[in-house]
C-alpha positions as CSV (number, residue, x, y, z in Angstrom):
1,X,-17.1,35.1,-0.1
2,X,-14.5,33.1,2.3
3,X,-11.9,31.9,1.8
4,X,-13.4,28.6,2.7
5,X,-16.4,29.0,0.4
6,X,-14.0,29.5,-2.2
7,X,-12.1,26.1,-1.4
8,X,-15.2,24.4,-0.9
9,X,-17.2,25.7,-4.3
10,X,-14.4,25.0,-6.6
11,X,-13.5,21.9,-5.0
12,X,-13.9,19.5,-8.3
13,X,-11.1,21.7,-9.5
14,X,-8.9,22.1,-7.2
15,X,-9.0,18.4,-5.9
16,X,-6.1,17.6,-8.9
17,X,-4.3,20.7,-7.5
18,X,-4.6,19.5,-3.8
19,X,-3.1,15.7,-4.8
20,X,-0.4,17.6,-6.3
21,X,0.5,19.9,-3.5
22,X,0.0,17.1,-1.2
23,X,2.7,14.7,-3.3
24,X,5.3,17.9,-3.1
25,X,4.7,18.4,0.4
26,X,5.2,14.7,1.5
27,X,8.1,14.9,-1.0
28,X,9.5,17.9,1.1
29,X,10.0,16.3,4.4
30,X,10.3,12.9,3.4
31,X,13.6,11.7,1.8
32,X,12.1,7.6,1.7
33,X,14.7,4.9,0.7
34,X,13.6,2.5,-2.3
35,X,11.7,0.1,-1.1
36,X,12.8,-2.7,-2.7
37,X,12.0,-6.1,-1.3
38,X,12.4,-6.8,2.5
39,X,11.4,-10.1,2.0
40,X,10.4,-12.2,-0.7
41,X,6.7,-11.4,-2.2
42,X,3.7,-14.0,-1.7
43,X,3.5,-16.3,-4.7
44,X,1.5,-15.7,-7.4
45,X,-2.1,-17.1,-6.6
46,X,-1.5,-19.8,-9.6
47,X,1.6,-20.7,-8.4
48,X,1.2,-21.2,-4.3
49,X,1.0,-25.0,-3.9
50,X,4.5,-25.1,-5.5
51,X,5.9,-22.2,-4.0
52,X,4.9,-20.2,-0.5
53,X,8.2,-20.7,0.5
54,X,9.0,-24.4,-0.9
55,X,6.0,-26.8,-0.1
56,X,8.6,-28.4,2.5
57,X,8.7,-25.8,5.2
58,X,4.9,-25.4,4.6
59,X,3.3,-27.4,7.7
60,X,0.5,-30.3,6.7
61,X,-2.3,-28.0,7.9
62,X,-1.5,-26.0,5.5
63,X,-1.2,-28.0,2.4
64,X,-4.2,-30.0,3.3
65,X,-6.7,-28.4,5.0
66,X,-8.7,-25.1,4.7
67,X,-6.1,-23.0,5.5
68,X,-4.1,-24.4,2.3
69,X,-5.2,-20.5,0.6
70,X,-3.4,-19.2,3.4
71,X,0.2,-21.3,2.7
72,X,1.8,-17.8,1.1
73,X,2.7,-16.5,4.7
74,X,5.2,-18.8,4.9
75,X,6.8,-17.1,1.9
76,X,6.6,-13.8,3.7
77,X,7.2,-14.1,7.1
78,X,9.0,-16.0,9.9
79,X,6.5,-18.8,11.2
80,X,6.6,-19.7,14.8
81,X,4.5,-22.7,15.2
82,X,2.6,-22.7,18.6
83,X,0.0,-24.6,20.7
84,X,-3.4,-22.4,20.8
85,X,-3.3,-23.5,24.7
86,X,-1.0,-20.9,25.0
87,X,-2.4,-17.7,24.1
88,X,-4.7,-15.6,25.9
89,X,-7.0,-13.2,24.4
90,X,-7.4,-10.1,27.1
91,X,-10.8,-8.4,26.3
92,X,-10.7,-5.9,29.0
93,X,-8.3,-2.3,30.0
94,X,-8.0,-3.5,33.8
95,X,-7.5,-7.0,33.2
96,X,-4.4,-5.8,30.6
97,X,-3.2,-3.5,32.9
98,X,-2.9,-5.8,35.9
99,X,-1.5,-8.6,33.8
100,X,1.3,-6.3,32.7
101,X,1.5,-5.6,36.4
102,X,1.8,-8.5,38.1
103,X,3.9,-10.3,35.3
104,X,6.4,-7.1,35.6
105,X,6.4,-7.7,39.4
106,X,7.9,-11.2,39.4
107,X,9.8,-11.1,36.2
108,X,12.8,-13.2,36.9
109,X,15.4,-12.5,34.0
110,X,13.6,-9.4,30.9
111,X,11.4,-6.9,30.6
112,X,10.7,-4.8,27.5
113,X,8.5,-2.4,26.7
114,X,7.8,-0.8,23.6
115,X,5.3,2.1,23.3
116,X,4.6,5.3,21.7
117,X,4.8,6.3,25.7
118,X,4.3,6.2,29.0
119,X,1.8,8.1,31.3
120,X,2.6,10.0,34.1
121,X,-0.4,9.3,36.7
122,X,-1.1,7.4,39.5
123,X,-1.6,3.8,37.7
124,X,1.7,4.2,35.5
125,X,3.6,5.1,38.8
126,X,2.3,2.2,40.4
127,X,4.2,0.0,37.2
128,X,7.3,1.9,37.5
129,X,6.9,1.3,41.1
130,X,6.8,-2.1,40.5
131,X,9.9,-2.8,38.2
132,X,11.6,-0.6,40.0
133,X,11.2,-2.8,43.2
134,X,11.9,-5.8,41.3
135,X,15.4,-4.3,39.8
136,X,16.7,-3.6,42.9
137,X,15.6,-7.1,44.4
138,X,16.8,-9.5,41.7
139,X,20.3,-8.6,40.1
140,X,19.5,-10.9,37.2
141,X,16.8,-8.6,35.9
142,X,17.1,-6.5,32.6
143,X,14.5,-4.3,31.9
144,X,14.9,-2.3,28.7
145,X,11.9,0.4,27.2
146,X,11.5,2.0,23.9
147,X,9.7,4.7,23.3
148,X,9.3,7.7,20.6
149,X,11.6,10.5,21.2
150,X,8.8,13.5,20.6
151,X,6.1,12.3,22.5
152,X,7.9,10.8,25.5
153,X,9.7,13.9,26.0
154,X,6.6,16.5,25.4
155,X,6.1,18.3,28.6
156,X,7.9,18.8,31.9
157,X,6.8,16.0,33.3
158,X,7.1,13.0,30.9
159,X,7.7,9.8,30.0
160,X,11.6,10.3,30.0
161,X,11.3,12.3,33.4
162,X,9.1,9.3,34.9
163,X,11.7,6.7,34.6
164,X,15.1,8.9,35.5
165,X,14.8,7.3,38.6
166,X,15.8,4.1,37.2
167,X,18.0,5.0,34.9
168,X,20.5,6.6,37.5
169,X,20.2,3.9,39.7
170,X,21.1,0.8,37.9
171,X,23.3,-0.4,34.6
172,X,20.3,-3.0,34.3
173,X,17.9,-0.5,33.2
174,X,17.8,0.9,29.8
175,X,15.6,4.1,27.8
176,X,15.6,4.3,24.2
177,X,14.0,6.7,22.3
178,X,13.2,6.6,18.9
179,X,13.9,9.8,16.7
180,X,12.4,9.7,13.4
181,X,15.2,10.7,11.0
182,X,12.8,13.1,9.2
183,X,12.3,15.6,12.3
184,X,15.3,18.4,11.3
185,X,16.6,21.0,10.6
186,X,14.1,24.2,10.9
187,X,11.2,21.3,11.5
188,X,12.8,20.5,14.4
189,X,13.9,23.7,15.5
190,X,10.6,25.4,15.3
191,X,7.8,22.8,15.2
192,X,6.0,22.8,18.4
193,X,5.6,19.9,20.9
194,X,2.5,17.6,19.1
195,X,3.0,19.2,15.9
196,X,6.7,17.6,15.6
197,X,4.8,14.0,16.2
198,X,3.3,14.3,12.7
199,X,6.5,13.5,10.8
200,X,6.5,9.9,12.3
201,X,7.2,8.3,15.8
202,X,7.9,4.8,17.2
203,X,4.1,3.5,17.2
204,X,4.4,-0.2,17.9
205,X,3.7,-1.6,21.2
206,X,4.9,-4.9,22.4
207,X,5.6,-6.0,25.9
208,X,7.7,-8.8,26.6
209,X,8.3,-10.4,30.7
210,X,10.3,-13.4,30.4
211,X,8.9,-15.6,27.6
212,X,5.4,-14.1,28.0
213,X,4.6,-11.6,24.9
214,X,2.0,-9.3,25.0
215,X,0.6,-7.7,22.1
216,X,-1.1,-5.2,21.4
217,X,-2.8,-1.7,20.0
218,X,-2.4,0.0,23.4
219,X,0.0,2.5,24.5
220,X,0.8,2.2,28.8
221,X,-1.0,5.4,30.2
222,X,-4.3,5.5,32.3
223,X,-6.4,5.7,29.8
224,X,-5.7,2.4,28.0
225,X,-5.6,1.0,31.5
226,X,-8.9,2.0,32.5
227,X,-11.6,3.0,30.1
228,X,-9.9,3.2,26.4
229,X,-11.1,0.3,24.5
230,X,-8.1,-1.9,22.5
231,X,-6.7,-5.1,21.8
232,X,-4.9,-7.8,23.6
233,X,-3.2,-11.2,23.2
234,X,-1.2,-12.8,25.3
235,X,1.5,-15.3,24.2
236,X,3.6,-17.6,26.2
237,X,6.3,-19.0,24.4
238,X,9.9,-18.9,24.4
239,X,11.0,-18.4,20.8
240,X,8.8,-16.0,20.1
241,X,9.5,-14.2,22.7
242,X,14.0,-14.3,22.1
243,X,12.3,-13.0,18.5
244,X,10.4,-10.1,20.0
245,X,13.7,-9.3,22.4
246,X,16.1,-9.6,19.6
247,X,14.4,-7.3,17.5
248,X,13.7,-5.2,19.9
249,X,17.3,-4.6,20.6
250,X,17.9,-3.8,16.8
251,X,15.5,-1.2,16.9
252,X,16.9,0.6,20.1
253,X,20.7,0.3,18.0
254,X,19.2,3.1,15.9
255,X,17.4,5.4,19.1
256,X,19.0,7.3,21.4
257,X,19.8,5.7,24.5
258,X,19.2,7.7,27.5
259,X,22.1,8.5,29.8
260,X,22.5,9.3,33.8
261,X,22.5,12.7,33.4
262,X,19.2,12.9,31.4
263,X,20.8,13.3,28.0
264,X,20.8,11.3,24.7
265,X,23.4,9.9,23.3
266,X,24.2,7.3,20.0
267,X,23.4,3.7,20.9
268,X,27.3,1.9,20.9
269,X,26.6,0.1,17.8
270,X,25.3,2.9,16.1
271,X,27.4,6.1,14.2
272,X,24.6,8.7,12.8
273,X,22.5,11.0,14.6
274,X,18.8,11.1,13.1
275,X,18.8,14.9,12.7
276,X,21.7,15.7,11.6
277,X,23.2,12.3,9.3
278,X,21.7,12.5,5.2
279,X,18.3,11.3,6.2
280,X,18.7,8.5,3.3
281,X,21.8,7.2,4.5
282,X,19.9,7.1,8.5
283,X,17.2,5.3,6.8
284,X,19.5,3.0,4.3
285,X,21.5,1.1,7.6
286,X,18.4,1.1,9.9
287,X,16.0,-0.6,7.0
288,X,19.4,-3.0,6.1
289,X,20.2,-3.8,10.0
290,X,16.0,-5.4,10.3
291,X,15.9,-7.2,6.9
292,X,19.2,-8.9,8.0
293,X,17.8,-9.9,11.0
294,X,14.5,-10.8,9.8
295,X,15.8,-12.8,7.4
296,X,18.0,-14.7,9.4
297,X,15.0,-15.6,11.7
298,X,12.8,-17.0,9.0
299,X,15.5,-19.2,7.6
300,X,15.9,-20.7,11.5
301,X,12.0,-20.9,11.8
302,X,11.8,-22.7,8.4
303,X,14.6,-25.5,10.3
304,X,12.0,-25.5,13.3
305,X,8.7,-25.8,11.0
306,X,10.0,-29.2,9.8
307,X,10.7,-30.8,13.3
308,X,8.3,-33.4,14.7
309,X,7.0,-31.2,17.4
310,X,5.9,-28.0,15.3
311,X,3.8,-30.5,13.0
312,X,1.6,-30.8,16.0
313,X,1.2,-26.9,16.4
314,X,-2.4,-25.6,15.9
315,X,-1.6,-22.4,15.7
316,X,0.6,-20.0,13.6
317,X,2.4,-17.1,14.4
318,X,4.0,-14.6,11.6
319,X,5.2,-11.2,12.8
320,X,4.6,-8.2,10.6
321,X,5.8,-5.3,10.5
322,X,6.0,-1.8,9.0
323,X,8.6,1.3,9.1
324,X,7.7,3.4,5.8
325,X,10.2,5.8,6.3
326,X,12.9,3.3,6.4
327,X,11.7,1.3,3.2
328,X,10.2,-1.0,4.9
329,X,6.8,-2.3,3.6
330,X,6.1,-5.4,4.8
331,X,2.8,-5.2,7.2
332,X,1.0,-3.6,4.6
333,X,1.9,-6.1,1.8
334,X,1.0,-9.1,3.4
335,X,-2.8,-7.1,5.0
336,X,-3.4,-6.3,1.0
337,X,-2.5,-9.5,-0.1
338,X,-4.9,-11.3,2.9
339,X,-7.7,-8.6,1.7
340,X,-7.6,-9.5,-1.8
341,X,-7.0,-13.5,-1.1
342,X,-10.6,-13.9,1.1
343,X,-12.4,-17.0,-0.6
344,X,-16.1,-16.7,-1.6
345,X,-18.2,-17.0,1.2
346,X,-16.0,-16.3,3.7
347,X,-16.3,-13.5,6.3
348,X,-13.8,-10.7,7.0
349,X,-14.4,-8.2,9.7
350,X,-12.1,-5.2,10.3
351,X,-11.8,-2.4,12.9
352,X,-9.9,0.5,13.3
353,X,-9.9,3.1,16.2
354,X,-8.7,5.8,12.9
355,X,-11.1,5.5,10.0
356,X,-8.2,6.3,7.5
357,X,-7.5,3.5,4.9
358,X,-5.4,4.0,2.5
359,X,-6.2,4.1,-0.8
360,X,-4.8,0.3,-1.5
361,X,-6.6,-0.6,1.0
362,X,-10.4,0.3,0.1
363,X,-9.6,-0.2,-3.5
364,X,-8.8,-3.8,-3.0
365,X,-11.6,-4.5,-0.3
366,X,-13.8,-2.6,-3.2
367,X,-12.7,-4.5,-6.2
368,X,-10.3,-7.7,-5.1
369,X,-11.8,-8.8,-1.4
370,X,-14.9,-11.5,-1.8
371,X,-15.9,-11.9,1.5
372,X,-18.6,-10.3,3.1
373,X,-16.9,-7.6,5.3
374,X,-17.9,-5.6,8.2
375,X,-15.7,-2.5,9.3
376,X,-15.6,-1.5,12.9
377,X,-14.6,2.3,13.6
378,X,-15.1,4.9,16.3
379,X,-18.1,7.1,16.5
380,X,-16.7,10.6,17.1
381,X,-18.1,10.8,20.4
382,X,-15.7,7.3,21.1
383,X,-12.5,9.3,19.2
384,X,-9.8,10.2,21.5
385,X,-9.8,13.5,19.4
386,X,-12.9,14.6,20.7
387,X,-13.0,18.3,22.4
388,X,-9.1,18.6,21.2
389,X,-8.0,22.4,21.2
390,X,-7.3,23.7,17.8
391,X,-7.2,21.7,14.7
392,X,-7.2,18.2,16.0
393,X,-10.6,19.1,17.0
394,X,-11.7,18.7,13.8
395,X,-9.9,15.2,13.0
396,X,-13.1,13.1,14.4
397,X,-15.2,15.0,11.7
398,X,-12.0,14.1,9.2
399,X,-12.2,10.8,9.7
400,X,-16.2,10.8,9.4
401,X,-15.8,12.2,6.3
402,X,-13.3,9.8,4.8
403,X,-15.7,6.5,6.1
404,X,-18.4,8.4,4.0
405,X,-16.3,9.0,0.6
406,X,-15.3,5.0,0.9
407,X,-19.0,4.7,1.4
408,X,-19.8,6.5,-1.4
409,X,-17.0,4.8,-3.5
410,X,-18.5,1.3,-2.5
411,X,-22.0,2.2,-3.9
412,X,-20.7,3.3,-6.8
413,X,-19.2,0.0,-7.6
414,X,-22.2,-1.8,-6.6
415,X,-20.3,-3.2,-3.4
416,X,-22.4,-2.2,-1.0
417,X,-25.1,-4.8,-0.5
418,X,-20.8,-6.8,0.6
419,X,-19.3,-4.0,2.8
420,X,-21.2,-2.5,6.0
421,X,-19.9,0.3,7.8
422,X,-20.2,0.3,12.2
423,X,-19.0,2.7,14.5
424,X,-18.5,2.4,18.2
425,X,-20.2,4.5,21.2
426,X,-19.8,3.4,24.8
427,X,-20.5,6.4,27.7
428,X,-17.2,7.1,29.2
429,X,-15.4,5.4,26.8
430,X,-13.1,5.9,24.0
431,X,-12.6,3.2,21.7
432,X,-8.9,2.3,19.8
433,X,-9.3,-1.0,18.8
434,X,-7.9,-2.1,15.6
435,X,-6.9,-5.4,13.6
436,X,-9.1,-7.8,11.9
437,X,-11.0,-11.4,12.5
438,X,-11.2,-13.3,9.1
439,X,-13.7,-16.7,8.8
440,X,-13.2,-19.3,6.1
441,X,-16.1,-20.6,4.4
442,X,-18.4,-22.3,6.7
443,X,-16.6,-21.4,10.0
444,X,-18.7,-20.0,12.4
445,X,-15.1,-19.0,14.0
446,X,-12.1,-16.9,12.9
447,X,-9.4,-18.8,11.5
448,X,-7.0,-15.5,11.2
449,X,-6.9,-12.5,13.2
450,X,-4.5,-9.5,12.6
451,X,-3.6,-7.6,15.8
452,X,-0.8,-4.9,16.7
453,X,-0.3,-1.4,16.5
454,X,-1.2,-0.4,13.2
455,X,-4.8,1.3,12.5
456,X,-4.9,0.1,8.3
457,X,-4.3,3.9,7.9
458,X,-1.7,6.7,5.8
459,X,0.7,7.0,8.9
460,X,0.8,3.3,9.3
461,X,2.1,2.4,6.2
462,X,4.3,5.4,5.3
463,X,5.2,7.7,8.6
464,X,5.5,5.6,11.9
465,X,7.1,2.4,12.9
466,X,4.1,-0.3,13.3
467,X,4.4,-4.4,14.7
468,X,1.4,-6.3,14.6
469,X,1.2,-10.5,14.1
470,X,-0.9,-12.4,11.8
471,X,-2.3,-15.5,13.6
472,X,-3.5,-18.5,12.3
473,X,-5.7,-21.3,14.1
474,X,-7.0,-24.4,14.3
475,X,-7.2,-24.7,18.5
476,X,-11.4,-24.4,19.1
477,X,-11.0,-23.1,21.8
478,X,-8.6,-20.0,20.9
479,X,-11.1,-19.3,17.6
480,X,-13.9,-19.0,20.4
481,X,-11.9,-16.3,22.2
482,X,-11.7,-14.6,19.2
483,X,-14.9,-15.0,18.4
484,X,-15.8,-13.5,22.0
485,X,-13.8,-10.5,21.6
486,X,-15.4,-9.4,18.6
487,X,-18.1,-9.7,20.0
488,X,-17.3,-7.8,23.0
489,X,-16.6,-4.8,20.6
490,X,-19.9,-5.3,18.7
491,X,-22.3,-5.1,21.8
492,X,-21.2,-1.2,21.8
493,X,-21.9,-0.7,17.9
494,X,-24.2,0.7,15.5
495,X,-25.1,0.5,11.3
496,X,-23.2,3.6,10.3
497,X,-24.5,4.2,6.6
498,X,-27.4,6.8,7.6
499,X,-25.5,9.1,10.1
500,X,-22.8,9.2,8.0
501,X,-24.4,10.1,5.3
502,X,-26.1,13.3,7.7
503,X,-23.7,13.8,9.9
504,X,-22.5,17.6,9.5
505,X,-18.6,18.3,8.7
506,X,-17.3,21.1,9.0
507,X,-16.0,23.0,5.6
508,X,-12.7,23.7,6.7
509,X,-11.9,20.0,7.2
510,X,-13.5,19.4,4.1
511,X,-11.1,21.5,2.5
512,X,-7.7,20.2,3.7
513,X,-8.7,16.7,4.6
514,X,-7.1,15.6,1.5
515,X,-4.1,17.7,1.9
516,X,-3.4,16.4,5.0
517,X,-5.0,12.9,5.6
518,X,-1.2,11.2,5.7
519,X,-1.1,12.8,8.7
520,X,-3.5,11.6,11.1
């Protein structure tokens, strides 16, 4: 008998033995700070008329309307009260790319770019091209770019290596790279290029020109350019945007900053060295330094909530975000909490490109969630894992296999007939889209959507540093974009249930899924 035959016959008794080995072994390499409370919690459910913040920085739609069950992310989150007129929703690769082109041709006085990287082909140069051009024609320009230290560095040719050029020719261009404070020691000294990405990396991916934001699920390489299927929304407006920047900037204060000469060095504000500092302490000042500042923000935004002009907004805005490995839960609180607050007979639908909820998650759309919900994944012939060399070959089957336990789990608890499971297969494409479209009772249109970087997942909420918004609506005509871009996404998909439930998967994954399913 194999070894894997072993694993996989005794597998009712070793699955208490594999939750155990998997705690110690996240215990191992993660040194978390207490989480404590980053900001204040959503009121009770009893309680939210009278509280959510104080029913004063609560705008009328909100205390009125329909949306009134939705008054608790004021408690949470800074609000930044907008005109729908003034979003876009991009549906398309080519149409984001050439936005962020165009915009990053003429941009007058910021640029900013966050992303887990940056590709090194023909349609990336092009971009580089492009700011490059612009620095050295308008002195008034800043462009700064954060990305995550492992992956923008793997290789020869790189991320880092891509934008030297600009680095050595100007002051007005900055690189910051985010090292996750748990890469050390041996780990870092031995783990291999795409193995040392597992710990955690710098995930989110906003991209700010002027006051324009753009975000979104999508990292800036060909493939999210061309044929990768994501997420985009487009947001023009100038407080938003200094909030974007500003945080932005307290992120890079605990990166590495890249100098002339190619190496890393400490930001100026900054005194500890991710790999080398008491990973607790790293964590403690980074997790302090963005509650501060997000804190500050949502007592200026409460000041601009009451003002004449916001009380006319239609639409919402409250940033989320999530760095685990700092102690900072915050995305994932308010998702759960928006889960487990969806009205009877309303609609929620979901979609990730990594079908890997966590157990909160499924639990609460299982048990808590009342709305009938639809969940969007990949097929594995749409997963960017598809063909990989080695054991990421086998994550496509890993995630197939967790959409069938959940499955499984749902019928159990007689939740089935409520929850329905799609995957998405488009020739030639891969699909990454993630986020969530939620419909009050008797709307036809969304009223909420979540988008960002996160994919509802294990390294979301505890390994990598995630930024998505939670948007709220009234404007007609922004609920029908949504509405549109769903169904975009759903022209390509396909009932799951009865593949899943034959689709073959492979024993070794089987075996260690559960082991190892925080890390993909």
């Amino acid at each position: 008998m194999s070894v894997i035959d072993f694993l996989f016959s005794w597998q009712i008794i070793l699955q208490p033995l594999l939750k155990m080995i998997r705690r110690l072994f996240s215990t191992l390499i993660a040194d978390y700070p207490p989480a404590g409370e980053f900001l204040p919690s959503a009121p009770h459910p009893s309680n939210r008329q009278s509280s959510g913040g104080g029913a004063d920085v609560v705008p009328p739609a909100f205390r009125t309307s329909s949306l009134q069950s939705l008054s608790w992310l004021h408690a949470i989150s800074p609000c930044f009260p907008v005109s729908g007129d003034c979003i876009e929703v991009i549906r398309e690769p080519s149409t984001f790319y050439n936005t962020l082109l165009d915009k990053c041709s003429v941009a007058r006085r910021r640029i900013m770019l966050a992303s887990l990287y940056l590709g090194t082909g023909s349609l990336e140069t092009q971009l580089v091209a492009a700011i490059h051009e612009n620095l050295r024609n308008n002195v008034q320009l800043k462009v700064d770019v954060l990305l995550d230290f492992t992956r923008g560095t793997r290789g020869e040719r790189n991320s880092q290596t891509t934008l030297m050029p600009l680095v050595k020719e100007t002051d007005n261009f900055r690189l910051s790279l985010y090292h996750t404070p748990v890469l050390r020691g041996l780990t870092k000294r031995l783990a291999p290029p795409r193995w040392n990405e597992l710990l955690g990396i710098q995930h989110m991916k906003l991209y700010l020109v002027d006051d324009t934001v753009i975000i979104s699920g999508a990292n800036l390489s060909n493939d999210y350019f061309t044929n990768r299927q994501d997420r985009y929304v487009m947001i023009e407006d100038r407080r938003l945007a200094n909030f974007y920047a500003n945080f932005l900037s307290k992120v890079q204060e605990f990166s590495l900053t890249v100098g002339r000469d190619g190496a890393t060095r400490m930001h100026d504000s900054w005194t500890m060295l991710p790999y080398k500092c008491a990973q607790l302490e790293f964590a403690t000042e980074a997790r302090e330094r963005i509650r501060t500042y997000f804190r500050s923000v949502m007592e200026e935004q409460r000041a601009v909530c009451e003002h004449a002009d916001a009380q006319q907004a239609d639409t919402w805005i409250f940033p989320l975000i999530e760095m685990g490995q700092l102690g900072i839960h915050h995305d994932s609180l308010a998702t759960k909490q928006l889960l487990s607050g969806c009205l009877a007979g309303s609609q929620l639908r979901l979609a990730t490109g990594y079908f890997n909820l966590t157990e909160t998650y499924m639990n609460t759309l299982t048990n808590d969630c009342q709305a009938h919900c639809n969940i969007l994944m990949a097929h594995p012939n749409a997963n960017g894992f598809l063909g990989a060399k080695g054991p990421a070959g086998g994550i496509p089957a890993a995630y197939s296999l967790l959409a069938r336990k959940f499955l499984e789990m749902l019928k159990s608890s007689g939740q089935n007939h409520r929850v329905e499971l799609l995957e998405y297969e488009r020739t030639g494409w891969t699909y990454h889209a993630k986020g969530l479209w939620y419909y009050l009772p008797n709307s036809a249109l969304p009223n909420v959507t979540l988008i960002g970087s996160s994919n509802l997942g294990e390294r979301s909420v505890n390994r990598d540093l995630e930024a998505q918004i939670c948007m709220v609506t009234n404007n007609a005509n922004l609920q029908r974009k949504l509405e549109t871009e769903y169904q975009n996404l759903l022209q390509h998909a396909t009932t799951a249930e009865t593949e899943l439930i034959n689709r073959p998967v492979p024993r070794w994954v089987r075996a260690v899924v559960g082991l190892f399913r925080n890390f993909f």
